[in-house]
N, C-alpha and C positions, 0 to 999 in steps of 0.2 A: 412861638407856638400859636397855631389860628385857633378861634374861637369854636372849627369844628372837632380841632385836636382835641382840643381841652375838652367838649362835653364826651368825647370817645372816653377819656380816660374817667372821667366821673361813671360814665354811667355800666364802666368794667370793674369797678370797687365794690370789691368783696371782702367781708370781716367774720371773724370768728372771735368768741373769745374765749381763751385756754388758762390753762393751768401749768407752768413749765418748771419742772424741779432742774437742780443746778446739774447732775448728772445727766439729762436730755439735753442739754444745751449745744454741746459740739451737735449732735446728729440733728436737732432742727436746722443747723445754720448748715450742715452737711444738704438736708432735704431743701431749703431756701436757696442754694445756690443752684439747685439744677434748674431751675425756673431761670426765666430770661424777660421776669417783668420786677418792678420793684415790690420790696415787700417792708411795709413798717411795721414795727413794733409799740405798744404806749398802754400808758395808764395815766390818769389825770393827765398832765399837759407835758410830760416827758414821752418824746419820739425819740427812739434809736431807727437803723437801720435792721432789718432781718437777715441778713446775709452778713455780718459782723457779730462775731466769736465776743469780742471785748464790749460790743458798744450793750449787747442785750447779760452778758457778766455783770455789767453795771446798774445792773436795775435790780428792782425790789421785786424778785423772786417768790415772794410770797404772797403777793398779789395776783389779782385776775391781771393777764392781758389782753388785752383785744388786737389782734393780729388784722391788719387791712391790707388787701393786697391787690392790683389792678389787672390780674389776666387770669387766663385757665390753665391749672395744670390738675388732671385726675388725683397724681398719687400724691400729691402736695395736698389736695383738700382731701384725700382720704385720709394722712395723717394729722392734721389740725383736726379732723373728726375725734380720733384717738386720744387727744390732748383734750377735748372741748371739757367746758363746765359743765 
């Protein structure tokens, strides 16, 4: 990756941070998947994947997350809006 790739993707990082009960869980990762940019998930120093069912299961749900993700998609930040703190 060149050095102009890399600042394209920084400077397309977008975060939110939400609230996700264990019942919304399939349908974020339903709405994460229609996107075609990477999407992480984290709290303190634990990253999953957001388009992974199991990988965001396994997190502490009762926490804030802060969702980062590196492109645009309208109805993807309209529903992170729905979710937001």
């Amino acid at each position: 990756m060149t050095q102009e790739m890399m600042n394209k993707v920084v400077t397309n990082k977008n975060e939110k941070i939400i609230k996700l009960a264990p019942s919304e869980v399939k349908n974020f990762v339903k709405m994460a998947s229609k996107c075609d940019f990477d999407i992480d998930v984290s709290y303190d120093h634990v990253y999953v994947d957001g388009k992974s069912i199991l990988g965001i299961l396994g997190l502490d749900l009762s926490r804030n997350l802060t969702i980062s993700y590196y492109g645009t998609n309208e109805e993807f930040s309209a529903y992170l809006d729905s979710l937001a703190v």
